[in-house]
DSSP file (Angstrom, degrees, kcal/mol; ACC not computed):
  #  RESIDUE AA STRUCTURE BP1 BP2  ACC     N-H-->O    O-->H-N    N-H-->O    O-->H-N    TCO  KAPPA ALPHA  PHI   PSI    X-CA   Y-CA   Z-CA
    1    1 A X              0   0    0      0, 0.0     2,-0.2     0, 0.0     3,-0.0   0.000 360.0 360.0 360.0 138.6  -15.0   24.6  -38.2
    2    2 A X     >  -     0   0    0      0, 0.0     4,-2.1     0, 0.0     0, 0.0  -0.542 360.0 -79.9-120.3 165.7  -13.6   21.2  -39.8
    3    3 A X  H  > S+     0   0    0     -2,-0.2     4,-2.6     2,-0.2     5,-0.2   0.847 123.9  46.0 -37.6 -69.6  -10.3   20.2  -40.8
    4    4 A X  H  > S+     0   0    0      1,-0.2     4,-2.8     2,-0.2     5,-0.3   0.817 110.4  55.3 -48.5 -36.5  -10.2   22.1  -44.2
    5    5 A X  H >> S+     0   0    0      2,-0.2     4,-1.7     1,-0.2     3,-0.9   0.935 105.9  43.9 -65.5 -77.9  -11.4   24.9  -42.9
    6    6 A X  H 3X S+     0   0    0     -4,-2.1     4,-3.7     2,-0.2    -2,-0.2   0.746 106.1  59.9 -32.5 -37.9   -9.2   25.4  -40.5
    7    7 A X  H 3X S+     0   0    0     -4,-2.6     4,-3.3     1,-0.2     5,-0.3   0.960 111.4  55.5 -58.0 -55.7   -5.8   24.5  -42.9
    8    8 A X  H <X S+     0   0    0     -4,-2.8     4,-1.9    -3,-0.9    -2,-0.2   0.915 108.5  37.7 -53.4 -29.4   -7.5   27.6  -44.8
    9    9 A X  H  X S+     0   0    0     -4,-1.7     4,-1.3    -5,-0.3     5,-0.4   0.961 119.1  50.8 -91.5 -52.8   -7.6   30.1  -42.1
   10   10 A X  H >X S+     0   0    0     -4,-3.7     4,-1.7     2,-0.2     3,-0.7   0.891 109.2  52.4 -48.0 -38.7   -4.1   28.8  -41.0
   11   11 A X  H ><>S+     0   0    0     -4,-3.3     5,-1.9     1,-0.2     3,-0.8   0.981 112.6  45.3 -42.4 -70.3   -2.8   29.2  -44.7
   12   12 A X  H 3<5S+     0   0    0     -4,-1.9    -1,-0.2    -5,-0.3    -2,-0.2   0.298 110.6  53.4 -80.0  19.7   -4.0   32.8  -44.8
   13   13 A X  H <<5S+     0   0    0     -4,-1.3    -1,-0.2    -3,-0.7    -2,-0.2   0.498 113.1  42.8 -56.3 -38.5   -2.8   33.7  -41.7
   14   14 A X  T <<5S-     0   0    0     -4,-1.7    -2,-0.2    -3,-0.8    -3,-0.1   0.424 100.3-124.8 -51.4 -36.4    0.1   32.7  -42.4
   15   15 A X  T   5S+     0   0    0     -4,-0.3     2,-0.3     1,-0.2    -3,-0.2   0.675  75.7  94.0   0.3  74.2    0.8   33.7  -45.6
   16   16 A X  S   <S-     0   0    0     -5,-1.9    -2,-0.2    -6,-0.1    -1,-0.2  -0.999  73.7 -62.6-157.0 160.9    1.6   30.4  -47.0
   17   17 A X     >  -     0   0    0     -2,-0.3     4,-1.2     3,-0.1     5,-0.4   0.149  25.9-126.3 -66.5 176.9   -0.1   27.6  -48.8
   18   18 A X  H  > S+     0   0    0      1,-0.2     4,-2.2     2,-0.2     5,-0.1   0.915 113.0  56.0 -50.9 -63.7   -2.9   25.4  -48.2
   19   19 A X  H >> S+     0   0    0      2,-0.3     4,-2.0     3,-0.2     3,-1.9   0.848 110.7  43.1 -85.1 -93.0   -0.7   22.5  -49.0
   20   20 A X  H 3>>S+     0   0    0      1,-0.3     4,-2.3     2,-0.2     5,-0.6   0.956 113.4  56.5 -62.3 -73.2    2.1   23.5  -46.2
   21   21 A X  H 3X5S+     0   0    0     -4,-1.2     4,-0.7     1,-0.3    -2,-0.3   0.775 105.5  53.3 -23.0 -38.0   -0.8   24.3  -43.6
   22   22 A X  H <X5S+     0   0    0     -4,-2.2     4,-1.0    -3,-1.9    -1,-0.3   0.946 110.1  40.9 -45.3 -66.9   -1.9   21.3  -44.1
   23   23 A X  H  X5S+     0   0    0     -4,-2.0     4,-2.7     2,-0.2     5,-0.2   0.841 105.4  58.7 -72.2 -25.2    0.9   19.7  -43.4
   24   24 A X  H  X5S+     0   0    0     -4,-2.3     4,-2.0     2,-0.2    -1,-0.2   0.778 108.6  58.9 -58.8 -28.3    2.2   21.8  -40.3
   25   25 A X  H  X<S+     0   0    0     -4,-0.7     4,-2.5    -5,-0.6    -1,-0.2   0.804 109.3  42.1 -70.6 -24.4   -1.3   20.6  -38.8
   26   26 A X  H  X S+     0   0    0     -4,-1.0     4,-2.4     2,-0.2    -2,-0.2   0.802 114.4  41.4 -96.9 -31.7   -0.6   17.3  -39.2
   27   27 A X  H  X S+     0   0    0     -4,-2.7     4,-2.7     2,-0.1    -2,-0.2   0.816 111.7  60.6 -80.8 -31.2    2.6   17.1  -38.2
   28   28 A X  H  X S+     0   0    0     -4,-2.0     4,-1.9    -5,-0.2    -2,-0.2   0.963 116.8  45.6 -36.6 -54.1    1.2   19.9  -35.0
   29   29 A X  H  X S+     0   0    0     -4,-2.5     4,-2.7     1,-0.2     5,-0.4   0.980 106.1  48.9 -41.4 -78.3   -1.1   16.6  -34.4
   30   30 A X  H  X S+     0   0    0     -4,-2.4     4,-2.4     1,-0.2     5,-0.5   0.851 109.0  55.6 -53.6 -26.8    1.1   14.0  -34.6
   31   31 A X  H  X S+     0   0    0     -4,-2.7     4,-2.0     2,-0.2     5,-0.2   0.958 107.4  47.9 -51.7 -48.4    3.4   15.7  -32.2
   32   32 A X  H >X S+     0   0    0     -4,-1.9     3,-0.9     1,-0.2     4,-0.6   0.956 113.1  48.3 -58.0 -64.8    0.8   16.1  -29.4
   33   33 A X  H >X S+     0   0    0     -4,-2.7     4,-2.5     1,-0.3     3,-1.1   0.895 115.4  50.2 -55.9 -45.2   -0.5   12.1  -29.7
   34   34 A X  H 3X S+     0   0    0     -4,-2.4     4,-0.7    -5,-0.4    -1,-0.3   0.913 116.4  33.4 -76.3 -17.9    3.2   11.0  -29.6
   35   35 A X  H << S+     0   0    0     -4,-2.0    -1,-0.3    -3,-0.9    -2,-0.2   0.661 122.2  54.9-100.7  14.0    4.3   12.9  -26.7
   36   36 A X  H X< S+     0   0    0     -3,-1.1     3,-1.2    -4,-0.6    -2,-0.2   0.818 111.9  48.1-102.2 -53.9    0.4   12.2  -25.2
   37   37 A X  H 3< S+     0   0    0     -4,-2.5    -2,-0.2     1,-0.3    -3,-0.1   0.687 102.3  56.2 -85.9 -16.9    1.1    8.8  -25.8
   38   38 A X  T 3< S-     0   0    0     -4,-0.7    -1,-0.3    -5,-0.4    -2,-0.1   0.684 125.2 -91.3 -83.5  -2.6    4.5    8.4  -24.1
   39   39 A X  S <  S+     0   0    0     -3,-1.2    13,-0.3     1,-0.1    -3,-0.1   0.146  87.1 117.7 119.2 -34.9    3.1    9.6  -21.2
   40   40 A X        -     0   0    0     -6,-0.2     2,-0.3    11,-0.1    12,-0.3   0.484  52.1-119.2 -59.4-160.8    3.8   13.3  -21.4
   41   41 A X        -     0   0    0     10,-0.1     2,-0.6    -3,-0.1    10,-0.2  -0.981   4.7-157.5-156.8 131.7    2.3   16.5  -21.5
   42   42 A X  E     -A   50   0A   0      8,-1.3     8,-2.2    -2,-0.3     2,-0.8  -0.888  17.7-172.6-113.3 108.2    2.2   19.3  -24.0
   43   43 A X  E     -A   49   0A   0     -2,-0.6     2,-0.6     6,-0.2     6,-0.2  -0.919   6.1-163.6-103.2 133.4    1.3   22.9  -22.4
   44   44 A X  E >>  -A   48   0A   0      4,-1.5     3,-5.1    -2,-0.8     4,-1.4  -0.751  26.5-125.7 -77.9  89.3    0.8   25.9  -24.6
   45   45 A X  T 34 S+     0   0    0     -2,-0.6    -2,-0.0     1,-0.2     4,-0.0   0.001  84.0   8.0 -69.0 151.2    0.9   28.6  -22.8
   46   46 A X  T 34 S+     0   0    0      0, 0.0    39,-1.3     0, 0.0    -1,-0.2   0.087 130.6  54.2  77.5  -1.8   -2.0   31.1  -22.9
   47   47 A X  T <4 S-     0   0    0     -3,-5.1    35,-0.4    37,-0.1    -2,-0.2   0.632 110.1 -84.9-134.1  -7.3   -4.0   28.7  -24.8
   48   48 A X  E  <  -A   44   0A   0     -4,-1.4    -4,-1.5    33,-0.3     2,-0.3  -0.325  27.6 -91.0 136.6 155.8   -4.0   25.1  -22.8
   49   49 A X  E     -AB  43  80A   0     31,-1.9    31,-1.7    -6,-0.2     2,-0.3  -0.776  19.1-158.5 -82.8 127.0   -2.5   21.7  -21.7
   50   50 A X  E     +A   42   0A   0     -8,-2.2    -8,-1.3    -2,-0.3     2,-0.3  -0.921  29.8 148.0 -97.1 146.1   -3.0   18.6  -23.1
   51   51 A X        -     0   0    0     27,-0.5    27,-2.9    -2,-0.3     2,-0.5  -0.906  41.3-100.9-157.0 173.2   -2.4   15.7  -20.9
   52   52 A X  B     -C   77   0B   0    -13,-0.3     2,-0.6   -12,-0.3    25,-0.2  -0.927  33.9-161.0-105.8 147.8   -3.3   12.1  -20.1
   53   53 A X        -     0   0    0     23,-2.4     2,-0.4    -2,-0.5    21,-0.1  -0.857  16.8-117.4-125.1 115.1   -5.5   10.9  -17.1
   54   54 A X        -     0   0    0     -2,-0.6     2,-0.4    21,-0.1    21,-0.2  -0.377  20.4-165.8 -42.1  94.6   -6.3    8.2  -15.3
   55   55 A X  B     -D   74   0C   0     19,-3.0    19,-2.7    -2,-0.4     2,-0.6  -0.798  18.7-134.6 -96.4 118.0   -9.6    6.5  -15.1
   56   56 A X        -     0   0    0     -2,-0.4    15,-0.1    17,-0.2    -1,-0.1  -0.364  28.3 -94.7 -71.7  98.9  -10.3    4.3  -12.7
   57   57 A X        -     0   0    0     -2,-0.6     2,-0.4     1,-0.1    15,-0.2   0.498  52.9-176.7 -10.0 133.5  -12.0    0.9  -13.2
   58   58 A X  E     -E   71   0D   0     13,-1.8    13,-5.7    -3,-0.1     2,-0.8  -0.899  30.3-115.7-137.0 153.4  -16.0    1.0  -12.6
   59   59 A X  E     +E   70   0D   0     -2,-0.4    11,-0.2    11,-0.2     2,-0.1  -0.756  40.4 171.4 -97.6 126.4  -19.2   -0.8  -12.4
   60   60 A X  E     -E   69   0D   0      9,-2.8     9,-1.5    -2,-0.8     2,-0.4  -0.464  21.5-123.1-111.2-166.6  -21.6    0.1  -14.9
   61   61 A X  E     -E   68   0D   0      7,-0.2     2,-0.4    -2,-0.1     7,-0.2  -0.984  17.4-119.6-130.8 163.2  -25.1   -1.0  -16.3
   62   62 A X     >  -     0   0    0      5,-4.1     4,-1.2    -2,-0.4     6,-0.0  -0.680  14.1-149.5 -89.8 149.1  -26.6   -2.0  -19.5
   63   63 A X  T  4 S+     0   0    0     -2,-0.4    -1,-0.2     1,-0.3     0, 0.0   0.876  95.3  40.0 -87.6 -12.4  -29.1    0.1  -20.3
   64   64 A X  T  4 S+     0   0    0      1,-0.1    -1,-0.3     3,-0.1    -2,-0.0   0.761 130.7  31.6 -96.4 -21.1  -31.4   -2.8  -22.4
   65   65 A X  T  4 S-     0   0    0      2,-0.2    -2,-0.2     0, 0.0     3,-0.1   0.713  87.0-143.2-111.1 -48.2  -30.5   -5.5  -19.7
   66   66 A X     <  +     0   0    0     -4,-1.2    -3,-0.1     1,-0.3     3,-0.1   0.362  57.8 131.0 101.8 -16.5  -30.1   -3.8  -16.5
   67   67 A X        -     0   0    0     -6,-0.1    -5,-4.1     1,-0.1    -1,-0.3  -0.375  59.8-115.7 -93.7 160.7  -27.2   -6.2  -15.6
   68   68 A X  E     -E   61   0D   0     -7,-0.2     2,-0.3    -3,-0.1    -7,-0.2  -0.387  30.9-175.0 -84.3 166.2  -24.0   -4.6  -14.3
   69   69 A X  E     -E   60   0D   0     -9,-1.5    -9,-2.8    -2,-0.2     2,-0.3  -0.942  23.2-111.3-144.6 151.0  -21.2   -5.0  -16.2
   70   70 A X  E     -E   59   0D   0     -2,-0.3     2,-0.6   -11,-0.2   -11,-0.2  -0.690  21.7-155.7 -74.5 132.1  -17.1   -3.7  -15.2
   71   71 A X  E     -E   58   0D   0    -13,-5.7   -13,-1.8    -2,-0.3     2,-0.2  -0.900  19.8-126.9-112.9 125.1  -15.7   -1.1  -16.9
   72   72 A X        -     0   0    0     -2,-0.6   -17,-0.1   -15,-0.2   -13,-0.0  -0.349  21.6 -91.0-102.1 179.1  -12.3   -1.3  -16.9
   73   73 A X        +     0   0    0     -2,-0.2     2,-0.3     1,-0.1   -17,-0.2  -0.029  52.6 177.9 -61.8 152.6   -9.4    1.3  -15.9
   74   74 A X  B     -D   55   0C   0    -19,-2.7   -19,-3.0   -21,-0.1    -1,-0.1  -0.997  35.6-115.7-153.7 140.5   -8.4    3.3  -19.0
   75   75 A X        -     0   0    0     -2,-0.3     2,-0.3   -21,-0.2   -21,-0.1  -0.201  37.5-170.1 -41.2 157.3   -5.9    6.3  -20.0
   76   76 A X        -     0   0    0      2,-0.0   -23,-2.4     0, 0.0     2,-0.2  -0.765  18.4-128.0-153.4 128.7   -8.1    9.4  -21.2
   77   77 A X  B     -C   52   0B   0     -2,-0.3   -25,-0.2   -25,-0.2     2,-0.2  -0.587  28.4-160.2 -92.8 172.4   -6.6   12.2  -22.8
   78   78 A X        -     0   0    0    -27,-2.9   -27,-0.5    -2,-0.2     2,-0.2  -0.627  20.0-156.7-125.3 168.3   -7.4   15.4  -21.5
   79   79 A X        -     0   0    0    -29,-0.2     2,-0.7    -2,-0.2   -29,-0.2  -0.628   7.3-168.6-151.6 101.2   -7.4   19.4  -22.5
   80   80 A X  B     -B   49   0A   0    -31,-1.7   -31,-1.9    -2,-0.2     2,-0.4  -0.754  32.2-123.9 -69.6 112.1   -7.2   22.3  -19.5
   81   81 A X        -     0   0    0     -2,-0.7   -33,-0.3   -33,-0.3   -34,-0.1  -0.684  20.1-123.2 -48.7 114.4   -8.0   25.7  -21.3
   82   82 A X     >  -     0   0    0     -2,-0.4     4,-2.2   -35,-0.4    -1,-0.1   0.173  26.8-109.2 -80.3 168.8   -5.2   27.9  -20.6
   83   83 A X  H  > S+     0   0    0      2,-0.2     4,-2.9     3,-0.1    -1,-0.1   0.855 120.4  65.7 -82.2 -25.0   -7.0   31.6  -18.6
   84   84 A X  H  > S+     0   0    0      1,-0.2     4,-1.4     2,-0.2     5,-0.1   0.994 107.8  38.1 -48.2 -59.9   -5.9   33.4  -22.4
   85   85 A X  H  > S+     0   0    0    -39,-1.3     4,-2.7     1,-0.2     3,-0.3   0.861 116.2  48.2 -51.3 -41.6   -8.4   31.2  -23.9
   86   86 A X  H  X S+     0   0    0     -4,-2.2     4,-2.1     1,-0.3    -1,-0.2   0.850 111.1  45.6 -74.4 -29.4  -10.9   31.3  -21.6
   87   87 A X  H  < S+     0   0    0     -4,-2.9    -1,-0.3     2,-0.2    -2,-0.2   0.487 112.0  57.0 -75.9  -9.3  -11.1   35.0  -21.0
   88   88 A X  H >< S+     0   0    0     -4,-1.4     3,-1.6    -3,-0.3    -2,-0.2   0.943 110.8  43.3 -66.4 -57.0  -11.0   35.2  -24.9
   89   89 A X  H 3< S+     0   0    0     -4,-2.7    -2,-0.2     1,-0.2    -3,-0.1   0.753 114.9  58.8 -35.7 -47.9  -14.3   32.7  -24.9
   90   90 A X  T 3<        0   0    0     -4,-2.1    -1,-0.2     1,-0.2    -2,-0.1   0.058 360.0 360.0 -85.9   7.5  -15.6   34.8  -22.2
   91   91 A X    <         0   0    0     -3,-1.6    -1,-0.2    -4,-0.0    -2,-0.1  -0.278 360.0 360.0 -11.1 360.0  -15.8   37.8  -23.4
């Protein structure tokens, strides 16, 4: 399912237009990446957490060279599936 799609299914769930589904996704979005990006964490409960995590600086290789290279440490956001979701999936 892609973006469009999903604004449809939210619309007729909803009972409202495409056009405001749209935008309630987009503003749903931007909410998570700004409070993901201050540092915080958004849980929803029965359907999952989003969060950030800390990756710790590594040595890697190149795979045409061989030679090692550093990777350095980096933020990574994350998503825990809440037990609703997963026992939906798991049916």
């Amino acid at each position: 399912m892609n973006k469009s799609e999903l604004v449809a299914k939210i619309a007729e769930g909803a009972d409202i237009t495409k056009a405001s589904a749209g935008r309630a996704l987009d503003s749903l979005i931007q909410s998570i990446t700004a409070e993901l990006a201050g540092g915080g964490e958004v849980a929803l409960v029965g359907f999952g957490t989003y969060k950030v995590n800390d990756r710790a600086a590594r040595t890697g290789r190149n795979p045409q060279t061989g030679a090692e290279i550093q990777i350095s440490a980096a933020k990574v956001p994350a998503f825990k599936a809440g037990k609703v979701l997963k026992d939906t999936v798991n049916v």
